[in-house]
Every structure is written in C-alpha cells, then in structure tokens.
PDB file of N, CA, C and O in Angstrom:
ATOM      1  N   UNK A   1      17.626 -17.019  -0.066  1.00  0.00           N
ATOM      2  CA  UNK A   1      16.501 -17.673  -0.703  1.00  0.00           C
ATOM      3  C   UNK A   1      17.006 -18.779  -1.630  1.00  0.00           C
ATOM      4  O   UNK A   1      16.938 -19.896  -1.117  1.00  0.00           O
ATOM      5  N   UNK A   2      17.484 -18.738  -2.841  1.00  0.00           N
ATOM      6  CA  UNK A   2      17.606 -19.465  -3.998  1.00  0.00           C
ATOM      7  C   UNK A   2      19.274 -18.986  -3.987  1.00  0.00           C
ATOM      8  O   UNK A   2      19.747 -17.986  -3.447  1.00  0.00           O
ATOM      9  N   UNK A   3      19.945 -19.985  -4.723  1.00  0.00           N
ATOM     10  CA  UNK A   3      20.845 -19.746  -5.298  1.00  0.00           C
ATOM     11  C   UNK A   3      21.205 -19.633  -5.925  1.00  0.00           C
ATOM     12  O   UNK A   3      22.431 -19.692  -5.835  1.00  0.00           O
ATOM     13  N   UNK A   4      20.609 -19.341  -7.290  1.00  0.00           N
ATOM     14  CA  UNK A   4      20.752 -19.156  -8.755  1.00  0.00           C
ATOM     15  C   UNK A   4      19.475 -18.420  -8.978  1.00  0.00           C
ATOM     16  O   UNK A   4      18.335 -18.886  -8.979  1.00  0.00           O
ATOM     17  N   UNK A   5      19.808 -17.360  -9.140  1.00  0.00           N
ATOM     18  CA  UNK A   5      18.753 -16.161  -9.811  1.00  0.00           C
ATOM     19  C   UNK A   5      18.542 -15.989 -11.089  1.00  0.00           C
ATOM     20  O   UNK A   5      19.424 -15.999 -11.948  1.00  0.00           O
ATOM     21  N   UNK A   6      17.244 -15.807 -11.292  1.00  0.00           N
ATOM     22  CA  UNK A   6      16.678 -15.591 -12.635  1.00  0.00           C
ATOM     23  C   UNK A   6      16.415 -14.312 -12.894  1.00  0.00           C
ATOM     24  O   UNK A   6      15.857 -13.556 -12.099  1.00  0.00           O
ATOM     25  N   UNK A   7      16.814 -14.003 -14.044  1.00  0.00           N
ATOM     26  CA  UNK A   7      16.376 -12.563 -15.165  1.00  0.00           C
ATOM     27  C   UNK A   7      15.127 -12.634 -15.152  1.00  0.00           C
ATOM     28  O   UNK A   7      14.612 -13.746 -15.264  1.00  0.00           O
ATOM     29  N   UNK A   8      14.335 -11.502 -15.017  1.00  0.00           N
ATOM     30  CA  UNK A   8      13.360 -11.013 -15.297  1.00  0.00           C
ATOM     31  C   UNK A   8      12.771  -9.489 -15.662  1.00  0.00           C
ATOM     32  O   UNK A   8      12.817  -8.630 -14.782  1.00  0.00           O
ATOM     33  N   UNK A   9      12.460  -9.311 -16.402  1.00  0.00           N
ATOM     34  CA  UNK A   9      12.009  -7.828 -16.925  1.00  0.00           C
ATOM     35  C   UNK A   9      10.717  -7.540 -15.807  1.00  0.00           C
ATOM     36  O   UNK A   9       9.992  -8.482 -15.486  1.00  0.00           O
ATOM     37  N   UNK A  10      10.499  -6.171 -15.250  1.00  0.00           N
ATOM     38  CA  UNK A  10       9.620  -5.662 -14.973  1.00  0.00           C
ATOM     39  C   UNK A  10       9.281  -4.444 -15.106  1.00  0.00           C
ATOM     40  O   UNK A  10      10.273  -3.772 -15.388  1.00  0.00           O
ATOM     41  N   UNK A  11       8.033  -3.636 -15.015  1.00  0.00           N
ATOM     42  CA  UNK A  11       7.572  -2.603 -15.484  1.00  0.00           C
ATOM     43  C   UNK A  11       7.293  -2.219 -13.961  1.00  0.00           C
ATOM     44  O   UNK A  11       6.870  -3.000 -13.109  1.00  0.00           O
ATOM     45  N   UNK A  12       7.636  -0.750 -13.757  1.00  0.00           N
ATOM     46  CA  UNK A  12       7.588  -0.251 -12.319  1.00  0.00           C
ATOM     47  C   UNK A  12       6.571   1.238 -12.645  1.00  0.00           C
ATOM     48  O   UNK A  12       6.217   1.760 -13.702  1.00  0.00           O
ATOM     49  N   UNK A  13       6.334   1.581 -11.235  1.00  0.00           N
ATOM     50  CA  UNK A  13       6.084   2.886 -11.359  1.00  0.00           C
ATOM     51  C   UNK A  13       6.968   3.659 -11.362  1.00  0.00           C
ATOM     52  O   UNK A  13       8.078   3.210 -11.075  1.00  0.00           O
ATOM     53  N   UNK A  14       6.843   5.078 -11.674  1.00  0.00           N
ATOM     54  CA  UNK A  14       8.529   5.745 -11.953  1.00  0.00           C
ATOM     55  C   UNK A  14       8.661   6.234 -10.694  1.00  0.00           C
ATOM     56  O   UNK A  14       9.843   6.457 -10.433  1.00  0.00           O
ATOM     57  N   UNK A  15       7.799   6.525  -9.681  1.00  0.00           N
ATOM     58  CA  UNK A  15       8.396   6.934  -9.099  1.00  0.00           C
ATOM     59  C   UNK A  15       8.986   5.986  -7.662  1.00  0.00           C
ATOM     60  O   UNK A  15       9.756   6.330  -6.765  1.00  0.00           O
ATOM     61  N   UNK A  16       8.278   4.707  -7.893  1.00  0.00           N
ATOM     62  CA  UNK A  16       9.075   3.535  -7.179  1.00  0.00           C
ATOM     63  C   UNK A  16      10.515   3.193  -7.612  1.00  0.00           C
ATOM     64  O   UNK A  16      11.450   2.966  -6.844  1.00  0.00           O
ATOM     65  N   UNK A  17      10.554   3.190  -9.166  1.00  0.00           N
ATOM     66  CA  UNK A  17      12.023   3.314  -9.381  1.00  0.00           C
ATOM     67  C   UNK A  17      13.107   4.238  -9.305  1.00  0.00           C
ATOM     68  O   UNK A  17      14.242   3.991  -9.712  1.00  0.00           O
ATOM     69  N   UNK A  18      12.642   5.592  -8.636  1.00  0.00           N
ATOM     70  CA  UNK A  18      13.277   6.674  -8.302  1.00  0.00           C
ATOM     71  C   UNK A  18      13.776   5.882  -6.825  1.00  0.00           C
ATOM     72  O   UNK A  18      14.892   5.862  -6.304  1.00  0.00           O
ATOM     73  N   UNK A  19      12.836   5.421  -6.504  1.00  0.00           N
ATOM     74  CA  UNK A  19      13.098   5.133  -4.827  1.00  0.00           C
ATOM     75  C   UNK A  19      14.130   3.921  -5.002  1.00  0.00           C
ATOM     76  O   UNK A  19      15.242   4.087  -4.500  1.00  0.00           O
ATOM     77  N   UNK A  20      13.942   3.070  -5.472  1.00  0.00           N
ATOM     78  CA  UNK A  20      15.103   2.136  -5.787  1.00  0.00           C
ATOM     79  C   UNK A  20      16.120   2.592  -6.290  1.00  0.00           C
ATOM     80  O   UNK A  20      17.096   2.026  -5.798  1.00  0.00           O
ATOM     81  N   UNK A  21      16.476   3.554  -7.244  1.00  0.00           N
ATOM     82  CA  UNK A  21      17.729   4.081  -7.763  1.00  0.00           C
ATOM     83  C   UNK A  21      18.255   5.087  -6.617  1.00  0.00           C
ATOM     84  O   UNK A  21      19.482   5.162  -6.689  1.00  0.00           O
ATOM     85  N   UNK A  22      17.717   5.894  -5.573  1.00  0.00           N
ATOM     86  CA  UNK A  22      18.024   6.863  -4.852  1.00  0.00           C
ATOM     87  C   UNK A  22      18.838   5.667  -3.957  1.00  0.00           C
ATOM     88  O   UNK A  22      20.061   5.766  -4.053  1.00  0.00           O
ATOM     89  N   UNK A  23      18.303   4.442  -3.015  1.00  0.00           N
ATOM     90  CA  UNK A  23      18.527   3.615  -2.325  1.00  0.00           C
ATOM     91  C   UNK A  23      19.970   3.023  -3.070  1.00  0.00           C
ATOM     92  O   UNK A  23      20.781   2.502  -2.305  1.00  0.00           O
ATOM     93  N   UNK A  24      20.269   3.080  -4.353  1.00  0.00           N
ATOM     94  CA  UNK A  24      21.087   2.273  -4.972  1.00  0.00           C
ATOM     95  C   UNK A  24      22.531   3.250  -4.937  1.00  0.00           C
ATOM     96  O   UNK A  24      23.638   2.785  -4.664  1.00  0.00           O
ATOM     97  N   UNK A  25      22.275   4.650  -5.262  1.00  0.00           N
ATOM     98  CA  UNK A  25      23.015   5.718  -5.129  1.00  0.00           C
ATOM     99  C   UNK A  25      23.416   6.075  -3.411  1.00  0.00           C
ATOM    100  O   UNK A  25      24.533   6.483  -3.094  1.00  0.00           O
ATOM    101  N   UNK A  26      22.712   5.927  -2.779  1.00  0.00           N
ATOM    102  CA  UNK A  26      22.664   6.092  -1.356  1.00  0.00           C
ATOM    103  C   UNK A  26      24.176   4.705  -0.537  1.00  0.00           C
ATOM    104  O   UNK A  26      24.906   4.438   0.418  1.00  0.00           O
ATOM    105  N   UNK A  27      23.823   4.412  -1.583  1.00  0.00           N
ATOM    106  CA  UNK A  27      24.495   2.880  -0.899  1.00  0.00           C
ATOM    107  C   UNK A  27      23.976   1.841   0.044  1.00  0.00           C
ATOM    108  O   UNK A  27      24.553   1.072   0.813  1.00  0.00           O
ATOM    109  N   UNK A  28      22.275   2.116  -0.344  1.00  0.00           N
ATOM    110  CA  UNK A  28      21.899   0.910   0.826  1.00  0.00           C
ATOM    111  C   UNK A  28      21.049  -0.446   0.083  1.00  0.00           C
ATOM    112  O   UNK A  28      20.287  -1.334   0.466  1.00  0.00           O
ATOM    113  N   UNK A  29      21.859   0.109  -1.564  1.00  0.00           N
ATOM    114  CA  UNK A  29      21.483  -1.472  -2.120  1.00  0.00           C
ATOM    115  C   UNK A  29      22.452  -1.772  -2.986  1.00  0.00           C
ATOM    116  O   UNK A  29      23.349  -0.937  -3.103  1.00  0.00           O
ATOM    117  N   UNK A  30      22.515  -2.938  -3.747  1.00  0.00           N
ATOM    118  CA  UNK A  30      23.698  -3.214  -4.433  1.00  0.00           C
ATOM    119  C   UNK A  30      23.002  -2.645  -6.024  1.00  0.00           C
ATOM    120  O   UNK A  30      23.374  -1.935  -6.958  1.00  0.00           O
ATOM    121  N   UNK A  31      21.998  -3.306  -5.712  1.00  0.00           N
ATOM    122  CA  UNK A  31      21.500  -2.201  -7.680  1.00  0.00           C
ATOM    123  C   UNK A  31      20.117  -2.502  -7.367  1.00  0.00           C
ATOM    124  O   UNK A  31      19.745  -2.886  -6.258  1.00  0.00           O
ATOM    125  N   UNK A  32      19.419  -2.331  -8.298  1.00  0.00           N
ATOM    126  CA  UNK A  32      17.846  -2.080  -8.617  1.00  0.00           C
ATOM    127  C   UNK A  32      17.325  -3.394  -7.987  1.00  0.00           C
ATOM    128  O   UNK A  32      16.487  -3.577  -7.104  1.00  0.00           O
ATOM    129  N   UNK A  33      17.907  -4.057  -8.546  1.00  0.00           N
ATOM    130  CA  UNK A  33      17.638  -5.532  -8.618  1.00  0.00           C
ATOM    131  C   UNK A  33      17.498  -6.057  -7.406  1.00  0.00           C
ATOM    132  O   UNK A  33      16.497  -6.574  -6.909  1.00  0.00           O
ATOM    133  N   UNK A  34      18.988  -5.831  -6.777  1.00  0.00           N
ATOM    134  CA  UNK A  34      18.964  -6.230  -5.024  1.00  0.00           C
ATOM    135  C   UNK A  34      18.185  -5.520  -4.153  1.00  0.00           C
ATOM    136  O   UNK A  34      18.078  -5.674  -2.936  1.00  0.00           O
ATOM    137  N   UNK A  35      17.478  -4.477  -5.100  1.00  0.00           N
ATOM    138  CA  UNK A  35      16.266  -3.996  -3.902  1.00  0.00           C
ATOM    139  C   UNK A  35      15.147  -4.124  -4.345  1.00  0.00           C
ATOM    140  O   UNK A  35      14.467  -3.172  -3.961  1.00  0.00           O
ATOM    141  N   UNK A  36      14.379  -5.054  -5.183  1.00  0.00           N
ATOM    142  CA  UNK A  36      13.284  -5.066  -5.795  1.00  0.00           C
ATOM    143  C   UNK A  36      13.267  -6.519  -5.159  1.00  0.00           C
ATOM    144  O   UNK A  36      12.125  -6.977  -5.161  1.00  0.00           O
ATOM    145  N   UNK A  37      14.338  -7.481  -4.545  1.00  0.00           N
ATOM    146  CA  UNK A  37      14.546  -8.473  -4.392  1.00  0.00           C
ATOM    147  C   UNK A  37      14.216  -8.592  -3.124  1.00  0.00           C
ATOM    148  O   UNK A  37      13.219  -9.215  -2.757  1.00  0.00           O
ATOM    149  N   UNK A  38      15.039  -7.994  -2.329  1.00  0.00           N
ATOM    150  CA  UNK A  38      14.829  -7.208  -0.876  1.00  0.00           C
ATOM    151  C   UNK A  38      13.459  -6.227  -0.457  1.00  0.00           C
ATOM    152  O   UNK A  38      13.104  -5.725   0.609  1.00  0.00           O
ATOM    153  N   UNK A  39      12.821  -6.219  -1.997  1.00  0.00           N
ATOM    154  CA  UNK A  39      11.359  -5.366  -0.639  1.00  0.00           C
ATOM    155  C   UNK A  39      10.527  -7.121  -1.363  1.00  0.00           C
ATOM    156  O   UNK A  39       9.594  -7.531  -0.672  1.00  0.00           O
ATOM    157  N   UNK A  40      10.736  -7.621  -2.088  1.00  0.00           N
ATOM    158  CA  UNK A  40       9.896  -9.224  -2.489  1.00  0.00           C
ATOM    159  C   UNK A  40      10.279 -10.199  -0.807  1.00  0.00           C
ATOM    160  O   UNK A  40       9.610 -10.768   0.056  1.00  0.00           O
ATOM    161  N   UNK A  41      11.359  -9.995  -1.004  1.00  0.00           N
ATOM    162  CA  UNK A  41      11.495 -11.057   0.478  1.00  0.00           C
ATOM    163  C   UNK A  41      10.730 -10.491   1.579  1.00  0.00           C
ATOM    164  O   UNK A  41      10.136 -11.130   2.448  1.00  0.00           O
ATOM    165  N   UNK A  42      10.809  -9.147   1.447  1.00  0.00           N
ATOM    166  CA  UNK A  42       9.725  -8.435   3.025  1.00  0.00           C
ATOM    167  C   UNK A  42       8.740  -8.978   2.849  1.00  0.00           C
ATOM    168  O   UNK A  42       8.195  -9.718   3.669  1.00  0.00           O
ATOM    169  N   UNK A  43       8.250  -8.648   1.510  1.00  0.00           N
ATOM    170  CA  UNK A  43       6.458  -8.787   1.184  1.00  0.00           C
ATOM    171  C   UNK A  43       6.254 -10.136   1.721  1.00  0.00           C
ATOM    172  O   UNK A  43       5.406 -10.229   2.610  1.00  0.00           O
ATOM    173  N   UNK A  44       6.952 -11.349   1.302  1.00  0.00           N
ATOM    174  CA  UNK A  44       7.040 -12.225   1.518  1.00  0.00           C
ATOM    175  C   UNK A  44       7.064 -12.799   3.149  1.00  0.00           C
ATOM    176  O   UNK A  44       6.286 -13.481   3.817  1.00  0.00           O
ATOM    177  N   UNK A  45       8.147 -12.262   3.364  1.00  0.00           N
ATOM    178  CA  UNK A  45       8.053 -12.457   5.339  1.00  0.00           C
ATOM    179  C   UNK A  45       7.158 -12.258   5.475  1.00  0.00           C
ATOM    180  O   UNK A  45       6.437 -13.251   5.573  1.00  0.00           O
ATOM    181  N   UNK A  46       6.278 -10.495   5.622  1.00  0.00           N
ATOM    182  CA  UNK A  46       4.885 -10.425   6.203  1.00  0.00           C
ATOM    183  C   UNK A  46       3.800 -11.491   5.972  1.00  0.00           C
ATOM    184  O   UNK A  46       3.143 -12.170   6.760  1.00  0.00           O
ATOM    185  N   UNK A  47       3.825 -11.426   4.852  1.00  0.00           N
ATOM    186  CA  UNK A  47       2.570 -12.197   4.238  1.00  0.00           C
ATOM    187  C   UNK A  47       2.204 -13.438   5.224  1.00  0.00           C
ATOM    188  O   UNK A  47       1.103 -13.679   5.718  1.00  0.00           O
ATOM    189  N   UNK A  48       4.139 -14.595   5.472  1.00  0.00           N
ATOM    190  CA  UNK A  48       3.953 -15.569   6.022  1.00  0.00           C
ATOM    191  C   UNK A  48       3.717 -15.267   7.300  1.00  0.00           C
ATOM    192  O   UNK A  48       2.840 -16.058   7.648  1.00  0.00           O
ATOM    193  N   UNK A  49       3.940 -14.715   8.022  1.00  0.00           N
ATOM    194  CA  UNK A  49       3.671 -13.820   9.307  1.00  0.00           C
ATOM    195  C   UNK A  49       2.473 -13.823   9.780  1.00  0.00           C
ATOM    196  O   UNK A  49       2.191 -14.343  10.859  1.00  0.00           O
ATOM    197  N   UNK A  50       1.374 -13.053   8.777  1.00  0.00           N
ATOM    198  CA  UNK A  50       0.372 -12.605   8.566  1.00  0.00           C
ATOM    199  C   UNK A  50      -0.310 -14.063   8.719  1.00  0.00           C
ATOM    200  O   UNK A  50      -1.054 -14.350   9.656  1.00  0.00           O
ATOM    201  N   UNK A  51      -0.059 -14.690   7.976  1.00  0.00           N
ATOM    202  CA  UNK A  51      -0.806 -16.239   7.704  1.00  0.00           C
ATOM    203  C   UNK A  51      -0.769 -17.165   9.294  1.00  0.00           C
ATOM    204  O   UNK A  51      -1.696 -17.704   9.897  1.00  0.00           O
ATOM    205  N   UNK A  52       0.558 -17.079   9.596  1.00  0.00           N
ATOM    206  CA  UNK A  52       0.605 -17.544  11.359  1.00  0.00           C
ATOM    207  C   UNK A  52       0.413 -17.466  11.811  1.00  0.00           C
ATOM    208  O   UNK A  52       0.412 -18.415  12.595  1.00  0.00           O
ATOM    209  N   UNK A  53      -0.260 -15.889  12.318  1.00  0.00           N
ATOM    210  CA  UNK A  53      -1.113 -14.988  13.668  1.00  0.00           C
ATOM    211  C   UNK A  53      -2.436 -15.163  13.040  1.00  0.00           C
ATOM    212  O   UNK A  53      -3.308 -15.105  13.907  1.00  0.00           O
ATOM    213  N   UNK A  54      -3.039 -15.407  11.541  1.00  0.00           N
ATOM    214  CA  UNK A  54      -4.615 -15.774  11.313  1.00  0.00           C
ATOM    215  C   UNK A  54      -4.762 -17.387  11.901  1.00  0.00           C
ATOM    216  O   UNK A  54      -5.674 -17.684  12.672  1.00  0.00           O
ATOM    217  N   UNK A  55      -3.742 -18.385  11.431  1.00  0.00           N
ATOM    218  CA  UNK A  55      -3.442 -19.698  11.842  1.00  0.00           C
ATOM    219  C   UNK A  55      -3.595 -19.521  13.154  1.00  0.00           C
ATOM    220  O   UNK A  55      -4.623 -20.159  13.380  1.00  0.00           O
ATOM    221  N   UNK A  56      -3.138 -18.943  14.437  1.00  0.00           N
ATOM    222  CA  UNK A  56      -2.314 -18.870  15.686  1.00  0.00           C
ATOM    223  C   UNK A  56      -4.159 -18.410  16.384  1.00  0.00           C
ATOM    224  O   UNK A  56      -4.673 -18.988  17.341  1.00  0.00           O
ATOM    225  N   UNK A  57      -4.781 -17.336  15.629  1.00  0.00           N
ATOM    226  CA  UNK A  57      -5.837 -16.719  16.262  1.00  0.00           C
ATOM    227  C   UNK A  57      -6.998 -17.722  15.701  1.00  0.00           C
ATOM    228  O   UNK A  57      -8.108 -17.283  16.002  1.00  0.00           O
ATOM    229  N   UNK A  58      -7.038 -18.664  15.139  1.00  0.00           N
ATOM    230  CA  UNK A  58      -7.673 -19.796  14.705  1.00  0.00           C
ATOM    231  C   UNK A  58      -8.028 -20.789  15.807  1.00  0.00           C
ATOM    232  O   UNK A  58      -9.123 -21.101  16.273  1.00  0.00           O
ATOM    233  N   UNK A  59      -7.036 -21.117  16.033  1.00  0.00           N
ATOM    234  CA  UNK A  59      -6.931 -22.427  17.420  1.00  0.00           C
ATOM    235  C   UNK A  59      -7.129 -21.431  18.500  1.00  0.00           C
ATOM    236  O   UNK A  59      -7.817 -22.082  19.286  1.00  0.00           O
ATOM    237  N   UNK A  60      -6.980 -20.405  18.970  1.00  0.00           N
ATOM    238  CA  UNK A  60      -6.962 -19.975  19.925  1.00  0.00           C
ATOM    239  C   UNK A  60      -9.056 -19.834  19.765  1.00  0.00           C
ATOM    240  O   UNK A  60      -9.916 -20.019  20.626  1.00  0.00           O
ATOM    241  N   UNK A  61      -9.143 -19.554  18.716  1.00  0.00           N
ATOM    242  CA  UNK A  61     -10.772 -19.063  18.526  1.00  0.00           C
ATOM    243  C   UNK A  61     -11.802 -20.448  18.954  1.00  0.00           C
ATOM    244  O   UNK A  61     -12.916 -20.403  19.476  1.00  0.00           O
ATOM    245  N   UNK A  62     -11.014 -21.652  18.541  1.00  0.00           N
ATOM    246  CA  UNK A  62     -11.486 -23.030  18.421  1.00  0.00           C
ATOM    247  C   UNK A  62     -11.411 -23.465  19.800  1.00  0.00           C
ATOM    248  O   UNK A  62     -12.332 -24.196  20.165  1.00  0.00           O
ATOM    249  N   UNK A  63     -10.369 -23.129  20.783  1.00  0.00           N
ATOM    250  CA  UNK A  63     -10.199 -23.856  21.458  1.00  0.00           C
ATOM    251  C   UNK A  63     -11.160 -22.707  22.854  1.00  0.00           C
ATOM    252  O   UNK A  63     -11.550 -23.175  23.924  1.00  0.00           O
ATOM    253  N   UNK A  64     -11.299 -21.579  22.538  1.00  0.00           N
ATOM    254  CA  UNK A  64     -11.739 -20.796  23.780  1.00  0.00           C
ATOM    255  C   UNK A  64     -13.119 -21.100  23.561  1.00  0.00           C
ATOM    256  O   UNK A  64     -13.437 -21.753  24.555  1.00  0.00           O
ATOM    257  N   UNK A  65     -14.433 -20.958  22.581  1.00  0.00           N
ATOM    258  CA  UNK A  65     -15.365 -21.294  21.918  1.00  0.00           C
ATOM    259  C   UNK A  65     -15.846 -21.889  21.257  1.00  0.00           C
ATOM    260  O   UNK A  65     -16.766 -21.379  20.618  1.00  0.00           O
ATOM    261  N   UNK A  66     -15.476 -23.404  21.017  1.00  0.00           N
ATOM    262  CA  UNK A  66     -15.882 -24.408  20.067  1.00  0.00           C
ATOM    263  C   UNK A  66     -17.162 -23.927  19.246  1.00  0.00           C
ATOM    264  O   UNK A  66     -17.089 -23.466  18.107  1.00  0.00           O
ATOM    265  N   UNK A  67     -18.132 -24.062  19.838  1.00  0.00           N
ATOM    266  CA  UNK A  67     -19.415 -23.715  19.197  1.00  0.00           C
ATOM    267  C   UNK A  67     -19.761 -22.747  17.776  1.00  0.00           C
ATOM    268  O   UNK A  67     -20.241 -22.884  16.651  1.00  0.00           O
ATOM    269  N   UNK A  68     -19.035 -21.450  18.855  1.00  0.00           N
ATOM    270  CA  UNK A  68     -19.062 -20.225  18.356  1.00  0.00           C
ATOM    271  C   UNK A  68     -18.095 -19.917  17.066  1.00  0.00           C
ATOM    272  O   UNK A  68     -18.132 -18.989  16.258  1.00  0.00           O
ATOM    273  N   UNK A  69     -16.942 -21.398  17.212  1.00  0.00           N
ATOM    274  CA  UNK A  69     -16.176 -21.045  16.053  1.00  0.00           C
ATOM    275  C   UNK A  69     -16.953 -22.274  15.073  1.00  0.00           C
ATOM    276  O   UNK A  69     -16.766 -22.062  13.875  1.00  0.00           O
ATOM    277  N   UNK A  70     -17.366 -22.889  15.219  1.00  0.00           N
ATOM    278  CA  UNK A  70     -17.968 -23.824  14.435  1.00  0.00           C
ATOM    279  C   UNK A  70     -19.123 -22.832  13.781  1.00  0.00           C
ATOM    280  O   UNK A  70     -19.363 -23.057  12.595  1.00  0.00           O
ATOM    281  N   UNK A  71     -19.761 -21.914  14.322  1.00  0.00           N
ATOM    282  CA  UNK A  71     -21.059 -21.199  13.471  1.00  0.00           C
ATOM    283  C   UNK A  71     -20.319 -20.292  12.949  1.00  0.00           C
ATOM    284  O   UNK A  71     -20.742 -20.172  11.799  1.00  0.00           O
ATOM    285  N   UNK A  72     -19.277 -19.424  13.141  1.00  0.00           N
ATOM    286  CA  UNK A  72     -18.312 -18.574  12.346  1.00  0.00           C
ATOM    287  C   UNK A  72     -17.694 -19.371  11.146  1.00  0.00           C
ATOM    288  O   UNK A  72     -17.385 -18.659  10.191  1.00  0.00           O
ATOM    289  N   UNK A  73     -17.470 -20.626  11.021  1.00  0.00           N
ATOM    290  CA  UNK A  73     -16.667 -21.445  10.507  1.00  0.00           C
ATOM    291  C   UNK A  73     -17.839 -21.696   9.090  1.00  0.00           C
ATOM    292  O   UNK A  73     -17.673 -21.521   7.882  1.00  0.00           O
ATOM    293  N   UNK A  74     -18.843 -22.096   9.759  1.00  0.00           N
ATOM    294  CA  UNK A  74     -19.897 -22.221   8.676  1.00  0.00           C
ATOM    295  C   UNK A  74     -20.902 -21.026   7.904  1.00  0.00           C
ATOM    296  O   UNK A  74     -21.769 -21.160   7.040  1.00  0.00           O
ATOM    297  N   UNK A  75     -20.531 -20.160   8.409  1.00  0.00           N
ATOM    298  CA  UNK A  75     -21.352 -18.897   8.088  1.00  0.00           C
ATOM    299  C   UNK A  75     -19.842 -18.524   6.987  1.00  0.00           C
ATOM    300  O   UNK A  75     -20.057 -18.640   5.781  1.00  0.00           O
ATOM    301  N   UNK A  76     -18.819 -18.223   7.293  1.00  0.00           N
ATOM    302  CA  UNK A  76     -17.493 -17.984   6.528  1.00  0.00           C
ATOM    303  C   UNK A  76     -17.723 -19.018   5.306  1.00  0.00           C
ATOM    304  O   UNK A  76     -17.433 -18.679   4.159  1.00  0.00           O
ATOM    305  N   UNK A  77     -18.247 -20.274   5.594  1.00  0.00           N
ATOM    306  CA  UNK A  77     -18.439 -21.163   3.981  1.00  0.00           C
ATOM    307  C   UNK A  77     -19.537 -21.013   3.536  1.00  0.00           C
ATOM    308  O   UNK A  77     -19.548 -20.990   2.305  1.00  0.00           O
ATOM    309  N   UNK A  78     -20.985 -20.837   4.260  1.00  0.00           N
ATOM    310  CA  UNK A  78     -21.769 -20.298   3.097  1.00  0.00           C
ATOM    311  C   UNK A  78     -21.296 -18.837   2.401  1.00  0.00           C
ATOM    312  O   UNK A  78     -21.250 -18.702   1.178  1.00  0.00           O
ATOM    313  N   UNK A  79     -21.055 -18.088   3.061  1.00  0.00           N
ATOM    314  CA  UNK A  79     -20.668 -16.834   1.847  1.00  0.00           C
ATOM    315  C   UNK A  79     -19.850 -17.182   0.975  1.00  0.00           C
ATOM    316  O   UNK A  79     -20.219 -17.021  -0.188  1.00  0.00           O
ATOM    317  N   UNK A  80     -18.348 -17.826   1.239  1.00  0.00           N
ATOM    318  CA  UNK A  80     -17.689 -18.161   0.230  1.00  0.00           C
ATOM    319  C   UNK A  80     -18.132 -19.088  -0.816  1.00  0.00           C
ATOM    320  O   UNK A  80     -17.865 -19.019  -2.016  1.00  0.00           O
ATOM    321  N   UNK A  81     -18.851 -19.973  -0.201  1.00  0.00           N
ATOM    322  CA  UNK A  81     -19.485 -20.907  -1.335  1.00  0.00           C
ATOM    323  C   UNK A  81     -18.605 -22.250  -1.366  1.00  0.00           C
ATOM    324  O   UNK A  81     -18.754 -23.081  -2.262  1.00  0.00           O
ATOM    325  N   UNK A  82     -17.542 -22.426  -0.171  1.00  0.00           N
ATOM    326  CA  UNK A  82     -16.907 -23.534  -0.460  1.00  0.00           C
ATOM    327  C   UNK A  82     -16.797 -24.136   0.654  1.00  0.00           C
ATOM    328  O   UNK A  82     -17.690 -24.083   1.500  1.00  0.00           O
ATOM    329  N   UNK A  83     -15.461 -24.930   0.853  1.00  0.00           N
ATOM    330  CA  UNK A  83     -15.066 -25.840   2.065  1.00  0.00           C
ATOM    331  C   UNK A  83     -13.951 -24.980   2.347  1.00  0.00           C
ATOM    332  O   UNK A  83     -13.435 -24.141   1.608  1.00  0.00           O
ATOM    333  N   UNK A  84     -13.654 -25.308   3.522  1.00  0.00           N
ATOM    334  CA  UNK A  84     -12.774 -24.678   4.939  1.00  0.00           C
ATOM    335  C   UNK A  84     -11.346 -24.755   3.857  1.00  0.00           C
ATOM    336  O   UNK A  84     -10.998 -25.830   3.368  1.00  0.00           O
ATOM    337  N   UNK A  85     -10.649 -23.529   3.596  1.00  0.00           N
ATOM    338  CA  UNK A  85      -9.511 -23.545   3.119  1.00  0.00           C
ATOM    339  C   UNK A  85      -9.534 -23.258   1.754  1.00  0.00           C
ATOM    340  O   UNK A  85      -8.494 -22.848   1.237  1.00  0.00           O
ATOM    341  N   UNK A  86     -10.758 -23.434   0.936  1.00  0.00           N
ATOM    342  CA  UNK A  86     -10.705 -23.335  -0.508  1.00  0.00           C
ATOM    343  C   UNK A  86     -11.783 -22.242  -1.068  1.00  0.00           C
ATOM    344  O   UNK A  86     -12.720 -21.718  -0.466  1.00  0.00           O
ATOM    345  N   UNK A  87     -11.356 -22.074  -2.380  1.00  0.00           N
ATOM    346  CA  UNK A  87     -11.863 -20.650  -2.547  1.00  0.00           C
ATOM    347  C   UNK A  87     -13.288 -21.239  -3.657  1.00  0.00           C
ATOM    348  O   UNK A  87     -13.332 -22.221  -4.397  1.00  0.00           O
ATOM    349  N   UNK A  88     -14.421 -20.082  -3.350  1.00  0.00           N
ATOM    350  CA  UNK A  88     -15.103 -20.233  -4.069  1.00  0.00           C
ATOM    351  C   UNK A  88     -15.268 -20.441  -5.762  1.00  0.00           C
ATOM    352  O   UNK A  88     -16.382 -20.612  -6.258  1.00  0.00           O
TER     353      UNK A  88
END
C-alpha cells in the first residue's frame, strides 16, 4: 500500500484483540498492527470488488433493458432525493 506508515491509536473489542494477539502468537502475523492492517486491506479489496460487480451489473442492466433501467434509475433518485451517484 503506502510506504511510510502512520501511528495510530485504536480502541478494539476485546475479544477481536484476543483474535489478533492469538494470530500474532500463532505466527501468522508480525504483531497486532500487521494484522489490523491486513484485515483493513481485505475490507478494502472487497469493498472495491463489491463496487465493480455493482458497476459491471450496471451496464450489463443498461445495455440488456434500456428502458427498464432508465425507470429503475429514476425511481432509485426519487427515493434518494438526488442525482445518479450522489447522496441525498
């Protein structure tokens, strides 16, 4: 990711930090840190993942049903209350 890491304090649940210290004792992390770092980069992968297959099932929705995604498209902005992409 970065090459110069920053300090930061955080407040955990205890028994998430059991799971990070067991993992650290286990030998399948280098310390707390490198695994609080390592489940942030997962979260992170999925998330972008997640965002590509909604992106990916988008065009696929647009391009099989124009219509039908155009009245989904506008029914999705009156509830939100905004424009395509932005939050109410």
């Amino acid at each position: 990711m970065s090459e110069a890491k920053k300090r930061v304090t955080l407040t955990l649940d205890p028994e998430l930090l059991e799971v990070a210290e067991a993992a650290v004792d286990a030998g399948e992390a280098r310390s707390v840190s490198a695994w609080v770092n390592a489940a942030l980069a997962e979260k992170k992968r999925r998330q972008e993942r997640a965002q590509l297959l909604i992106e990916q099932d988008l065009v696929q929705a647009r391009e099989s049903d124009p219509q039908e995604y155009e009245r989904a498209m506008q029914w999705a902005q009156d509830i939100a209350g905004g424009e395509e992409g932005q939050a109410a």
